[in-house]
DRENTORTI-556299 format. One line per 8 residues: number of its first residue (from 1); their letters; for each residue z, x, y of N, C-alpha, C, CB. Coordinates in steps of 0.02 Angstrom, whole numbers. Glycine has a CB too. Example, Ala and Ser with C-alpha at 12.3 -4.5 7.8 and 13.67 -1.06 7.14 Angstrom:
1) as) 390/660/-284/390/615/-225/390/660/-165/452/565/-224 | 354/642/-112/357/684/-53/394/645/2/286/704/-30
***
This chain:
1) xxxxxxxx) 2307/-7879/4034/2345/-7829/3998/2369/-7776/4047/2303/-7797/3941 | 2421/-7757/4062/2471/-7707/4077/2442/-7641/4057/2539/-7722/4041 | 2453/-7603/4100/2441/-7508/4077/2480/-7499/4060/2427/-7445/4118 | 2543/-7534/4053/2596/-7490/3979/2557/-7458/3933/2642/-7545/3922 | 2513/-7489/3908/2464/-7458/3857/2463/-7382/3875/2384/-7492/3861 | 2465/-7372/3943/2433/-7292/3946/2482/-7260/3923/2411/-7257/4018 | 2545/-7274/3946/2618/-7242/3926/2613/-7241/3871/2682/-7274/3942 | 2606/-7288/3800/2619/-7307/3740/2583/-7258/3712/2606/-7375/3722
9) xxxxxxxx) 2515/-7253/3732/2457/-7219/3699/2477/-7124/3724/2368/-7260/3739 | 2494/-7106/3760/2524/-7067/3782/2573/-7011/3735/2551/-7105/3823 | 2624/-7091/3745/2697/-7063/3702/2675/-7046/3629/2764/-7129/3695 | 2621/-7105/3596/2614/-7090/3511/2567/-7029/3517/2575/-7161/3456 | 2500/-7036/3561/2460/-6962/3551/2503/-6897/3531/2424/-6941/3625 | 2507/-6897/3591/2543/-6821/3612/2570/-6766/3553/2613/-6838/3657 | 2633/-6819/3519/2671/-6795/3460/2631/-6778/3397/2720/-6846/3442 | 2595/-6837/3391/2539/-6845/3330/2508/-6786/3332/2481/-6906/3337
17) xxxxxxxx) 2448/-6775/3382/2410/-6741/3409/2436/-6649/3383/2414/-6769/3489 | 2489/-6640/3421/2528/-6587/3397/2538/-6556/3345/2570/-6596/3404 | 2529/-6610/3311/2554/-6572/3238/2492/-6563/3177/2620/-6626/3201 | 2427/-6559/3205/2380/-6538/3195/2368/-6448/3198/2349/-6578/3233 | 2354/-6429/3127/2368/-6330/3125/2319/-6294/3149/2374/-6290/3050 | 2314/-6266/3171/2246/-6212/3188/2203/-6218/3155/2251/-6144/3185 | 2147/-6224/3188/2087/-6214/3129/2030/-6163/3178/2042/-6310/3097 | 1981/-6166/3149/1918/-6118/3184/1920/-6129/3273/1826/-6152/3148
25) xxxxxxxx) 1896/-6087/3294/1883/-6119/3354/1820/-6141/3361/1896/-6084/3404 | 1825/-6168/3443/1739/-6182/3438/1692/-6135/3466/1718/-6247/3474 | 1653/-6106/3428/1624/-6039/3441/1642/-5988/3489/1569/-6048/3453 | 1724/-5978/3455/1764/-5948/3505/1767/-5943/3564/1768/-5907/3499 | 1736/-6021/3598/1755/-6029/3681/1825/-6011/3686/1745/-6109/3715 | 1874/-6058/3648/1948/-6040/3691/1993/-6045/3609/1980/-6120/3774 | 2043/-5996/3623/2078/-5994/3558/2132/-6037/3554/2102/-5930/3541 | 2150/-6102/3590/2201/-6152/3602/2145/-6211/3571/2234/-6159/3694
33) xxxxxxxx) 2178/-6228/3515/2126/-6316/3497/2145/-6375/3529/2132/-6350/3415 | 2215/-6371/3559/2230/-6434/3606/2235/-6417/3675/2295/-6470/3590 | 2208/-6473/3728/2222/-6437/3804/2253/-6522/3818/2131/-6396/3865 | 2299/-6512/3881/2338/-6569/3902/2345/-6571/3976/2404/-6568/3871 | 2317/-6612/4002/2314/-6594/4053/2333/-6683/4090/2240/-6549/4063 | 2385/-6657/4157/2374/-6741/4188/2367/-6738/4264/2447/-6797/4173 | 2316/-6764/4291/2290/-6775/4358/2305/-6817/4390/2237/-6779/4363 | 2337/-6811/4443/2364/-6862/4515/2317/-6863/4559/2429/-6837/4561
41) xxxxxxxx) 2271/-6910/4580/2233/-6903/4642/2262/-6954/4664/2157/-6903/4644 | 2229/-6955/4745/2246/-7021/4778/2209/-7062/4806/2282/-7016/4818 | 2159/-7075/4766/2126/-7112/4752/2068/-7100/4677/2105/-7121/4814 | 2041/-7150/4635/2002/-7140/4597/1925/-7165/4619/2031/-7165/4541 | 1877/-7118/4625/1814/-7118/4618/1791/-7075/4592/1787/-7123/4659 | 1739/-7106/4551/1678/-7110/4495/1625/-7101/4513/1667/-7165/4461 | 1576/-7051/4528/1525/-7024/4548/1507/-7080/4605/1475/-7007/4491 | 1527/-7065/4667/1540/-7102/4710/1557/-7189/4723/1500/-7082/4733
49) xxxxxxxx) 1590/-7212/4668/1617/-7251/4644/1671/-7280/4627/1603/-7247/4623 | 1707/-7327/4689/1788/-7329/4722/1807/-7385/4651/1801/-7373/4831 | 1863/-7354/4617/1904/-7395/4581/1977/-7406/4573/1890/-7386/4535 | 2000/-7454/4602/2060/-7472/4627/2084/-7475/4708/2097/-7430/4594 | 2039/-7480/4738/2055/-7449/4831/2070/-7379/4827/2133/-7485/4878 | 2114/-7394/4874/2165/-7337/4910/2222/-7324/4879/2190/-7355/4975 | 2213/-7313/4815/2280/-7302/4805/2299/-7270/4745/2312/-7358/4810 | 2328/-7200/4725/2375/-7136/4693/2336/-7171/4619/2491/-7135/4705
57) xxxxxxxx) 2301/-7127/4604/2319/-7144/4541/2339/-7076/4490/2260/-7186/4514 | 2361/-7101/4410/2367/-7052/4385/2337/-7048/4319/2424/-7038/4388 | 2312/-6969/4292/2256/-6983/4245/2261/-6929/4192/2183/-6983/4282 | 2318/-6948/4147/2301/-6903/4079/2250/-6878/4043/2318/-6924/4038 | 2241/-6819/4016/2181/-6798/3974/2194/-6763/3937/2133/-6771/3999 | 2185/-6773/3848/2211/-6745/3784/2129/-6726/3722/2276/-6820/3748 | 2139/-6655/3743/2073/-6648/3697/2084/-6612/3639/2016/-6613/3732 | 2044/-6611/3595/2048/-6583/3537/2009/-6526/3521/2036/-6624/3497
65) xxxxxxxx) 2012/-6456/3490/1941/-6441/3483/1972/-6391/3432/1889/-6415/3554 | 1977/-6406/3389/2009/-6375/3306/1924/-6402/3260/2116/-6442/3264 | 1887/-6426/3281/1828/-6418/3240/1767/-6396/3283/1814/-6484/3203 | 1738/-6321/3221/1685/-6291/3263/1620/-6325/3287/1664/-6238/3230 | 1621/-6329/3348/1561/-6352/3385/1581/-6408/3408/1499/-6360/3350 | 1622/-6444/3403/1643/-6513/3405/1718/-6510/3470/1666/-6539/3310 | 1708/-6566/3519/1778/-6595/3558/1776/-6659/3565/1791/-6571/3628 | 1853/-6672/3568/1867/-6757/3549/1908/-6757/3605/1908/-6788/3467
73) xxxxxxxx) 1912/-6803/3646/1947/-6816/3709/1971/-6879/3726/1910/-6800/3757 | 2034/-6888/3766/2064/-6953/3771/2078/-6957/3837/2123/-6965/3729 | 2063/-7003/3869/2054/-6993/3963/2097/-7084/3984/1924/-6987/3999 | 2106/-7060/4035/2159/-7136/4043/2146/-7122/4127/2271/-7134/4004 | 2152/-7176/4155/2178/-7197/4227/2210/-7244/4238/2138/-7208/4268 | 2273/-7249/4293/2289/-7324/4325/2324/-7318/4366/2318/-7375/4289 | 2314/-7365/4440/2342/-7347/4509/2416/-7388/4478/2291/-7383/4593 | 2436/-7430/4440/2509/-7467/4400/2484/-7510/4474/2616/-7413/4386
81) xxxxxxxx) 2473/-7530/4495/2449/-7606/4534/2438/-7681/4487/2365/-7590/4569 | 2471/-7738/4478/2458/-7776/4442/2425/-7828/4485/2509/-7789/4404 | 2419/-7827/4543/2379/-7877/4572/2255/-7862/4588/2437/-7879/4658 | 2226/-7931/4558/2181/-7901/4536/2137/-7880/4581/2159/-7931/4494 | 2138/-7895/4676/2120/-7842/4694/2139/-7758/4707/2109/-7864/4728 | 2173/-7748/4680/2187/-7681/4703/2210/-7651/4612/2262/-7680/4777 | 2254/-7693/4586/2243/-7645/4521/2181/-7624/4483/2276/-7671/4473 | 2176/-7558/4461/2114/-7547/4395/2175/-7494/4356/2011/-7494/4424
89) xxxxxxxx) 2137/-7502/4295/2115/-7437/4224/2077/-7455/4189/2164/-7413/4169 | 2099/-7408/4153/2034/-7373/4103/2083/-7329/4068/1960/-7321/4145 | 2048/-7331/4002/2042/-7290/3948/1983/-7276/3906/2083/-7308/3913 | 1974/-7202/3889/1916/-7158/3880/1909/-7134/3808/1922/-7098/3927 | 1871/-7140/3761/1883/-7095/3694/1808/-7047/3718/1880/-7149/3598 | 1811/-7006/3708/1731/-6937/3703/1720/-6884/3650/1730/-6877/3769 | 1674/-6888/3639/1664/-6826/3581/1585/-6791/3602/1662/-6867/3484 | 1596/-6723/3618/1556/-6678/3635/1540/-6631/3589/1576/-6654/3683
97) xxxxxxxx) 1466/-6620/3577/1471/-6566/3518/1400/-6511/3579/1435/-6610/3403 | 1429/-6472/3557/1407/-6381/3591/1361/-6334/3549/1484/-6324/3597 | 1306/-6330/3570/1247/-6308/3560/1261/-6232/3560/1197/-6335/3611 | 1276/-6219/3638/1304/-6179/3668/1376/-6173/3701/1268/-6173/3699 | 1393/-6111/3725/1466/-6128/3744/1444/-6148/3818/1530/-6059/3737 | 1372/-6150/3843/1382/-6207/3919/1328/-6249/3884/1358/-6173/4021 | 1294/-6275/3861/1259/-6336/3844/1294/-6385/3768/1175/-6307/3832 | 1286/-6455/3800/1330/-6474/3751/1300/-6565/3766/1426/-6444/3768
105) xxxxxxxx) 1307/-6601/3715/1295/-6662/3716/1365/-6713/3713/1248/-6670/3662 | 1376/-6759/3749/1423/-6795/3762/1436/-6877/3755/1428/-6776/3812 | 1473/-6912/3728/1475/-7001/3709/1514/-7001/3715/1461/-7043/3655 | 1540/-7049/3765/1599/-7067/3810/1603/-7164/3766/1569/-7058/3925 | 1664/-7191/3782/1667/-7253/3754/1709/-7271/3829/1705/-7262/3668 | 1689/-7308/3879/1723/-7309/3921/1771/-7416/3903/1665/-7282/3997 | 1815/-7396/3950/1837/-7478/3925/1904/-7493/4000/1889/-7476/3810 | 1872/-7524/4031/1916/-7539/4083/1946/-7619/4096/1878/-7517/4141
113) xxxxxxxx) 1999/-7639/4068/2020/-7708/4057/2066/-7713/4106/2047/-7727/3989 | 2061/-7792/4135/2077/-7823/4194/2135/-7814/4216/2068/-7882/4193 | 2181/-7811/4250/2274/-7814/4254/2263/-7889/4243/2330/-7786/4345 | 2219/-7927/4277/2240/-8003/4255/2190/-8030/4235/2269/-8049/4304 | 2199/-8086/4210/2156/-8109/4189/2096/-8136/4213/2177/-8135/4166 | 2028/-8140/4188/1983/-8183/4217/1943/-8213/4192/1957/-8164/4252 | 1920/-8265/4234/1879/-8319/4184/1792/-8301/4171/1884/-8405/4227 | 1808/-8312/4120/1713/-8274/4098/1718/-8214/4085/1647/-8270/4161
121) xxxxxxxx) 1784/-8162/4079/1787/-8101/4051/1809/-8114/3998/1819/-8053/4080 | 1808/-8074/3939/1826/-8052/3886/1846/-7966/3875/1774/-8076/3849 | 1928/-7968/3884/1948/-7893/3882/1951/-7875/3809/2019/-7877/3918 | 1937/-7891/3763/1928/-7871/3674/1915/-7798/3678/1854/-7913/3627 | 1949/-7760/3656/1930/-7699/3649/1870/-7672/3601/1984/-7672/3635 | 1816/-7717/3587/1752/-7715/3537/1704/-7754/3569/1762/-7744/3461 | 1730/-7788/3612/1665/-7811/3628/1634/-7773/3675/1664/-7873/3649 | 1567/-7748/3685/1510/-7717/3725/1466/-7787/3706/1475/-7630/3695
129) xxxxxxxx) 1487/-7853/3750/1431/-7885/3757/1446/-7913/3846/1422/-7947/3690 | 1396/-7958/3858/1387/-7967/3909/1449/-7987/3968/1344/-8005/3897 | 1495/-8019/3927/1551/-8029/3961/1629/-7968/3938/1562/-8113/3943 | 1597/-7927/3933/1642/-7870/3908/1671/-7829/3953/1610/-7829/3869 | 1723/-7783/3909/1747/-7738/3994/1716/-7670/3971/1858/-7725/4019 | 1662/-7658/3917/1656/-7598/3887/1592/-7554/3890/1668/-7611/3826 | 1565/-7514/3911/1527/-7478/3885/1501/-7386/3857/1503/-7504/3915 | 1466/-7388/3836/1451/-7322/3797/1388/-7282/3858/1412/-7346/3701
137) xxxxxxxx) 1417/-7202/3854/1377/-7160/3908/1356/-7114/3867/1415/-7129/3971 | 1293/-7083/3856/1278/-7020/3829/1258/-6994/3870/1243/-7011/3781 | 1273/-6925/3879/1265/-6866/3933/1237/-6802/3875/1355/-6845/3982 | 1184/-6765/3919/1184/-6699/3905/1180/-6651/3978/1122/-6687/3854 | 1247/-6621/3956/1256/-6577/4001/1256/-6488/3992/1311/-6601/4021 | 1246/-6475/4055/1247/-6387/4055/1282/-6373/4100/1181/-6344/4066 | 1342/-6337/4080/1376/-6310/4139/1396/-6223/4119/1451/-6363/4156 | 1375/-6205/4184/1382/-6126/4168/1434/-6092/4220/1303/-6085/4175
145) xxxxxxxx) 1492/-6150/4227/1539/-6130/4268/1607/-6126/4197/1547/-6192/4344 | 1555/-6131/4150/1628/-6138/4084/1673/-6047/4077/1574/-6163/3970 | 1696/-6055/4075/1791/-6010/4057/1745/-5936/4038/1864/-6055/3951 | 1689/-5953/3984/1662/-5894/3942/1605/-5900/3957/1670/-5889/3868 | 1586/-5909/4020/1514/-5887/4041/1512/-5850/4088/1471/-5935/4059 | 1459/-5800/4061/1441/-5727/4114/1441/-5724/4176/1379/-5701/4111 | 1455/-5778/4221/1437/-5790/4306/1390/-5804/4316/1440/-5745/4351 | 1332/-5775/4277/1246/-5801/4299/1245/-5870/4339/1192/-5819/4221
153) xxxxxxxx) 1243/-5872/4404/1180/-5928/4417/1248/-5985/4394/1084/-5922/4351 | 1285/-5997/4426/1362/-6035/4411/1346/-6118/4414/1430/-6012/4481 | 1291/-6141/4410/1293/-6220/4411/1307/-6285/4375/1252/-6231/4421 | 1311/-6343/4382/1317/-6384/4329/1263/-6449/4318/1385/-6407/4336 | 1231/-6453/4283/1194/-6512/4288/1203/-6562/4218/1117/-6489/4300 | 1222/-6626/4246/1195/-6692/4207/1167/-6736/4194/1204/-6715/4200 | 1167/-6781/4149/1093/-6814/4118/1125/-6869/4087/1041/-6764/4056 | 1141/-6922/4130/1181/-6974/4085/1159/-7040/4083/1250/-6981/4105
161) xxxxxxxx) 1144/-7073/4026/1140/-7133/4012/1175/-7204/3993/1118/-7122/3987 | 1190/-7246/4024/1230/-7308/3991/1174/-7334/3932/1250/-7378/4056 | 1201/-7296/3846/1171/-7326/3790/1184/-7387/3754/1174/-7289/3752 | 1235/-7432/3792/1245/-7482/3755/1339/-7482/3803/1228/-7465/3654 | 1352/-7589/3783/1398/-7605/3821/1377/-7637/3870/1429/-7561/3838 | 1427/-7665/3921/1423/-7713/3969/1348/-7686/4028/1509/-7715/4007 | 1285/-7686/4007/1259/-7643/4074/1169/-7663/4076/1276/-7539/4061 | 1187/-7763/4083/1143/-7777/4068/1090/-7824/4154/1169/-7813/3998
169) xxxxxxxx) 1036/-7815/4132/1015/-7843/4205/964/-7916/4187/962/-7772/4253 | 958/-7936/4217/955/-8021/4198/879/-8038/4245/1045/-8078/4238 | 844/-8090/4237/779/-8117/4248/807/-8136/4340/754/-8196/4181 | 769/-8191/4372/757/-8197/4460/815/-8268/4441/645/-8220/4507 | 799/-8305/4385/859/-8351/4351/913/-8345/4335/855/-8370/4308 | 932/-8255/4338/1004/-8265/4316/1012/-8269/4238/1031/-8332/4348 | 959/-8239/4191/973/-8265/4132/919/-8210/4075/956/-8356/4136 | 905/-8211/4034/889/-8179/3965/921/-8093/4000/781/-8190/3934
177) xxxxxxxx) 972/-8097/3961/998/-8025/3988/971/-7970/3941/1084/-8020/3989 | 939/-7910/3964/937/-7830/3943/975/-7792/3973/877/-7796/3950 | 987/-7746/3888/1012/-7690/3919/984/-7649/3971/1023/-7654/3877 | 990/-7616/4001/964/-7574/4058/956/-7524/4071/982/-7576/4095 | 1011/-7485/4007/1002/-7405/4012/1003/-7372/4083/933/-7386/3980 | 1070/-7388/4122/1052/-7370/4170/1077/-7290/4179/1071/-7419/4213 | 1023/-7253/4233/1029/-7175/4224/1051/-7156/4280/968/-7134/4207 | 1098/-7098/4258/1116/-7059/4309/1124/-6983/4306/1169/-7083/4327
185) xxxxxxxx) 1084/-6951/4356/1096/-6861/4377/1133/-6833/4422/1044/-6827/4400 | 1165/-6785/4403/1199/-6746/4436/1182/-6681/4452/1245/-6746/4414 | 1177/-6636/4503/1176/-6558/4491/1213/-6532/4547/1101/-6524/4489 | 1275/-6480/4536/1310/-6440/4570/1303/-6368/4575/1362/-6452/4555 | 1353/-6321/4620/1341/-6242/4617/1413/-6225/4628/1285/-6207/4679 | 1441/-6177/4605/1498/-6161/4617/1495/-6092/4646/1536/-6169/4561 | 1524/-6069/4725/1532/-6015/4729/1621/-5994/4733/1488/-5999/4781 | 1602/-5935/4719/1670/-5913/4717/1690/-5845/4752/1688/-5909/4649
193) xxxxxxxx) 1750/-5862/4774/1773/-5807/4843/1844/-5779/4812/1790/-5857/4936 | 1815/-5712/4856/1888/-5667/4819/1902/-5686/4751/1967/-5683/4859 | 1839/-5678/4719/1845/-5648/4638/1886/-5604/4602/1798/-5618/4622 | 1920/-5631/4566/1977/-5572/4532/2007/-5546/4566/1959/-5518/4497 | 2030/-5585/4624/2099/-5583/4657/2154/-5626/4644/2093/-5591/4720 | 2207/-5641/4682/2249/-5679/4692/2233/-5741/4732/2292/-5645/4714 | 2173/-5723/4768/2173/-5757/4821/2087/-5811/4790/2174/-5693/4903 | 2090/-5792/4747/2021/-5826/4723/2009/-5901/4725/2009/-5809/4654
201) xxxxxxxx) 1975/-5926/4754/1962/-5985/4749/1874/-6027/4758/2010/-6002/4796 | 1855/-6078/4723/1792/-6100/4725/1764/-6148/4756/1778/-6108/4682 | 1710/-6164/4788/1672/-6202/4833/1615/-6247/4791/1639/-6150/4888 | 1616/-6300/4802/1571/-6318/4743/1508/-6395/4772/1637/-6345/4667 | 1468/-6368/4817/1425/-6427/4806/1379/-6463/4772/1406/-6430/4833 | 1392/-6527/4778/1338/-6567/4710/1322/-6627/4754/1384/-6598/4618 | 1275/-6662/4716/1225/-6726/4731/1231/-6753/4682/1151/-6720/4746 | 1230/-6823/4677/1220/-6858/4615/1176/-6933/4628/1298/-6871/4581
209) xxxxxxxx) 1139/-6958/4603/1083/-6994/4609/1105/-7063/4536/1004/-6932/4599 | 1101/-7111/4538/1078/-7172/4488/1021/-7193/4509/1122/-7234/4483 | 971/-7194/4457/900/-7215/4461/879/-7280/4449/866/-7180/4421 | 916/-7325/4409/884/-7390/4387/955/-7428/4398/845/-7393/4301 | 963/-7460/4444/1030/-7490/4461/1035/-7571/4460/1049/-7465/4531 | 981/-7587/4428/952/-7659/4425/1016/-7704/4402/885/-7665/4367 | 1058/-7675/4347/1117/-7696/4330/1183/-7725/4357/1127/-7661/4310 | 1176/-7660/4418/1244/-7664/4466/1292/-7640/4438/1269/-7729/4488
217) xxxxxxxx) 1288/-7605/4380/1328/-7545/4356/1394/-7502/4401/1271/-7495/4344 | 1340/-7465/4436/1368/-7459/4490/1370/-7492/4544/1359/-7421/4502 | 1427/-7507/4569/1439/-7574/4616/1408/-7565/4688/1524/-7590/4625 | 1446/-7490/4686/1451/-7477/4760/1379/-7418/4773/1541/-7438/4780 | 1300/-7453/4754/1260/-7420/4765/1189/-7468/4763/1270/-7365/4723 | 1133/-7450/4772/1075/-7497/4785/1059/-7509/4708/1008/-7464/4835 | 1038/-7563/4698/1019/-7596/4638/935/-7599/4638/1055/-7672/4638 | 877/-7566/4680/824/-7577/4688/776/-7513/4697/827/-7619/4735
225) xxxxxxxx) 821/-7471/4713/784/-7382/4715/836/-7330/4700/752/-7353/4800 | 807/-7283/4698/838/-7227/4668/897/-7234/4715/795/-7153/4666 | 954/-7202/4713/1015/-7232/4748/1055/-7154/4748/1060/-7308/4698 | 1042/-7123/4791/1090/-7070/4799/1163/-7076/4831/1058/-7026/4833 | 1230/-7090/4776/1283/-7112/4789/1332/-7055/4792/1296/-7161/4748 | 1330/-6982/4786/1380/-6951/4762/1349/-6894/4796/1397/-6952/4685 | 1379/-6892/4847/1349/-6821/4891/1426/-6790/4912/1289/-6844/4981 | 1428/-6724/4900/1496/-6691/4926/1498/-6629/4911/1558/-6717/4900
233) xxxxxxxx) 1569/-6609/4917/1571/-6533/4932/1654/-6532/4896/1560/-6507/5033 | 1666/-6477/4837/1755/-6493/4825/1765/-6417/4836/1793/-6529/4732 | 1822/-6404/4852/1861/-6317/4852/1925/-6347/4792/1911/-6277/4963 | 1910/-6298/4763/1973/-6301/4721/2000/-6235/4708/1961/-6334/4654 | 2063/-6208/4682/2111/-6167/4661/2156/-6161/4603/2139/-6168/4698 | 2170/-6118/4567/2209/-6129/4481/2270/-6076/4524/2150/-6083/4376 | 2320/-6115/4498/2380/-6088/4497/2408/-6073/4437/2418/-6121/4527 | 2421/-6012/4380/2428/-5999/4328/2506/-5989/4353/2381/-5947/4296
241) xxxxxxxx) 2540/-6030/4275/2622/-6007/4303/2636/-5988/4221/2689/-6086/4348 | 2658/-5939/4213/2706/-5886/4175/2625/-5860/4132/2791/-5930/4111 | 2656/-5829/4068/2611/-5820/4011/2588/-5863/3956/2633/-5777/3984 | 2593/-5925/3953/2596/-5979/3886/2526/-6023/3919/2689/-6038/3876 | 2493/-6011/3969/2440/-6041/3981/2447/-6120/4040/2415/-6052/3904 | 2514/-6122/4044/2533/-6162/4108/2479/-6154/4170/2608/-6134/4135 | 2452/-6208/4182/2408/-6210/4262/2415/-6260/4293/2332/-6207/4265 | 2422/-6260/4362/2405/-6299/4405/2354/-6322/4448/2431/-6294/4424
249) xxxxxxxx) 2314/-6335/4433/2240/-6334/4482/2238/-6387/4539/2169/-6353/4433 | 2217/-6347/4597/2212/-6428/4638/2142/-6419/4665/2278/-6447/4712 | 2133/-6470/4702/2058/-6496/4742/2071/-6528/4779/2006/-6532/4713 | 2024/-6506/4837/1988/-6543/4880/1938/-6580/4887/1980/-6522/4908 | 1913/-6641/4889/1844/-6658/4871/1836/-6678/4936/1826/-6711/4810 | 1775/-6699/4969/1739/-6738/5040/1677/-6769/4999/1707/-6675/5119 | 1673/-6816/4977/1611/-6875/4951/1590/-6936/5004/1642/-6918/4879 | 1512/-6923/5013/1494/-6958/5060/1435/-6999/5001/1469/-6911/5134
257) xxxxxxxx) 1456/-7065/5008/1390/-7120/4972/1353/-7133/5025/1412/-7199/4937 | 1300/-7102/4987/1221/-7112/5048/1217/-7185/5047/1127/-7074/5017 | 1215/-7227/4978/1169/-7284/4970/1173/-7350/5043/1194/-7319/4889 | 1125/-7380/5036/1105/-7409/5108/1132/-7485/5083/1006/-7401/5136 | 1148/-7499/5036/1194/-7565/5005/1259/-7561/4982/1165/-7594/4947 | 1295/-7605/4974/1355/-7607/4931/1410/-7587/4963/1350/-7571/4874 | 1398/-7532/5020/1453/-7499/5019/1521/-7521/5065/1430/-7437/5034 | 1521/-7593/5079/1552/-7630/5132/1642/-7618/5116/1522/-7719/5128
265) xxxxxxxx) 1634/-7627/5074/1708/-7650/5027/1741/-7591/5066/1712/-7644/4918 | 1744/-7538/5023/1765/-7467/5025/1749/-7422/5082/1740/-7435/4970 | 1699/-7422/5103/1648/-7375/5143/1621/-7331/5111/1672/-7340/5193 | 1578/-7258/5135/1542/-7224/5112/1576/-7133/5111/1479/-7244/5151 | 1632/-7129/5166/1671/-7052/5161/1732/-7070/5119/1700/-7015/5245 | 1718/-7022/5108/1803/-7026/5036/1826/-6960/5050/1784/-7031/4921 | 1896/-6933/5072/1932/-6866/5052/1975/-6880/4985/1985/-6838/5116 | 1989/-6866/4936/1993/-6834/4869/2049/-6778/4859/1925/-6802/4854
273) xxxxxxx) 2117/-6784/4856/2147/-6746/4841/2158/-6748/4776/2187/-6743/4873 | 2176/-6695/4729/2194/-6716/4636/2235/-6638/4634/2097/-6726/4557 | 2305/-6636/4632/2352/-6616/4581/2356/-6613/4535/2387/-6629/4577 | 2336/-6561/4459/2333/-6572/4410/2395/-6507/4375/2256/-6577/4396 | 2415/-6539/4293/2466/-6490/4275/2420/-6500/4203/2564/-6511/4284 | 2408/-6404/4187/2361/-6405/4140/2408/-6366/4086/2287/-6370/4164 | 2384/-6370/4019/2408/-6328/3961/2385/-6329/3895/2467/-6338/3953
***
């Protein structure tokens, strides 16, 4: 299947989406219920996790948050590569509900289907079984780098699980497959320079670790010990243009995958540029 889909899904959201009226906010984090945002990097990786090579991709994001406590989100990627080493996407549905305006619980439906075809896959958009392209992540996260938090102590930490979907690990035979629940942590710090200037911009290092990789979930990391894959450092900057809430944010990322397997394909340093146009 073709990422036209992303375009298609795109073109019908957007309009649809729109014409949804104000309602509450969510515990008056932000008084806008839709945010739209689309990201150009040039390259896509996933907590140190190369998808598609080397090559541009681009990555819409359409959220909702017109119900209190509650966000619904629509996430897409694709380098438009139709050949099947080098093409990937994905498309994302999420719904986050907020405890707090920085603690919040998260279920991601992830679903990444082939550009071409292959034998022994099944791209069905329902199936989460063994030969599937699909699975489900629950995260609880805290981030206190959010819009309406006091500055305290600026970090982010996550707590994520594969609860179901393709993410199963198999006997020394190759055979009675379990799920695996495989886990993964994250924790970052954000500092920030020339605060409430013009010139403001943030520094942000994090670590990220998968613990039970028995699956091979993650491809590009050890399948036998704790596997620290996502080590780096990003600077980023918001460029606000007029009064209607127009931004441009960009980043720098430097991600180095520690893990002592896997990492042949791709390698282990990644630079990370992402252009984004927010609203």
């Amino acid at each position: 299947m073709k990422f036209r889909i992303l375009a298609l899904v795109c073109c019908i959201s957007v309009p649809m989406l729109s014409q949804v009226k104000e309602n509450d906010s969510i515990n008056d984090r932000q008084d806008r219920i839709m945010e739209y945002q689309l990201d150009i990097v040039n390259r896509y990786l996933w907590r140190g996790q190369c998808w598609g090579g080397n090559y541009v991709a681009v990555q819409p994001t359409i959220t909702y948050k017109g119900i209190k406590n509650w966000e619904f989100e629509f996430w897409a990627s694709s380098n438009f590569k139709n050949d099947l080493d080098k093409g990937y996407q994905e498309i994302d549905f999420s719904v986050a509900y907020y405890f707090r305006k920085d603690f919040y619980i998260k279920l991601s439906d992830y679903y990444w289907p082939s550009v071409e075809r292959v034998s022994g896959e099944d791209d069905s958009y329902f199936n989460y079984g063994k030969d599937g392209v699909k699975s489900v992540d629950l995260s609880v996260n805290l981030d206190r780098t959010c819009d309406d938090c006091d500055g305290t102590y600026p970090f982010i930490a996550t707590l994520s699980v594969l609860v179901a979907g393709n993410d199963f690990r198999y006997d020394a035979n190759n055979e009675n497959p379990k799920q695996n629940y495989t886990t993964y942590a994250e924790l970052g710090y954000m500092f920030t320079f020339f605060q409430e200037s013009k010139y403001e911009y943030y520094l942000t290092p994090f670590a990220g670790a998968v613990f039970n990789n028995q699956a091979g979930y993650y491809v590009n990391a050890d399948e036998n010990k704790v596997s620290v894959c996502n080590l780096g450092i990003e600077a980023s900057k918001e460029f606000p243009i007029g009064e209607k809430g127009f931004k441009i944010p960009v980043s720098l990322s430097y991600i180095h995958n520690a893990a002592t397997e896997n990492t042949e394909t791709y390698g282990r340093d990644f630079l990370i540029a992402t252009l984004s146009f927010q609203y």
